[in-house]
C-alpha positions in Angstrom: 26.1 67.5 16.7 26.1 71.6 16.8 24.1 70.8 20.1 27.6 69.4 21.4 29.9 72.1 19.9 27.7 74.5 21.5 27.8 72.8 24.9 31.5 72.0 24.8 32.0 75.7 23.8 30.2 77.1 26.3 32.1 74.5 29.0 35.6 76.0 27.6 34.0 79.7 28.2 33.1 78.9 31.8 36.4 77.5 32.6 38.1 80.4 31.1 36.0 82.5 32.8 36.4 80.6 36.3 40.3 81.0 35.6 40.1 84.5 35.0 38.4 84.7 38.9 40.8 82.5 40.4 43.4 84.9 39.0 41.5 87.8 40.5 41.2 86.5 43.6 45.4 85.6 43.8 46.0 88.8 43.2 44.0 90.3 45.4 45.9 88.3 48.5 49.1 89.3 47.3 50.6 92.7 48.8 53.6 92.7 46.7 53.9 92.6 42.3 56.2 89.4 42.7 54.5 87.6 45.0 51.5 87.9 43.0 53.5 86.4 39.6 54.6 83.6 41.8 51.4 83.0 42.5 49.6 83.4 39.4 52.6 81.3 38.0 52.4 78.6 39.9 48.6 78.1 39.7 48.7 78.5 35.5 51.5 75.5 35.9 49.2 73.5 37.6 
């Protein structure tokens, strides 16, 4: 059982993590402060 909780809590890490560099990456394409919120909006609302 902690085997699991371990596993699924390091799945939930990497995600976040993965996330975190699709964010980065957005923003780094973006040339302007609101296109980047649009952007970062609509991929968190996916």
């Amino acid at each position: 059982m902690d085997e699991d909780m371990n596993a699924s809590e390091k799945i939930e890490e990497l995600v976040k993590e993965n996330r975190t560099w699709e964010i980065l990456e957005i923003l780094r394409e973006c040339e302007t402060l609101e296109e980047a919120k649009e952007k970062v909006k609509a991929f968190l609302k996916k």
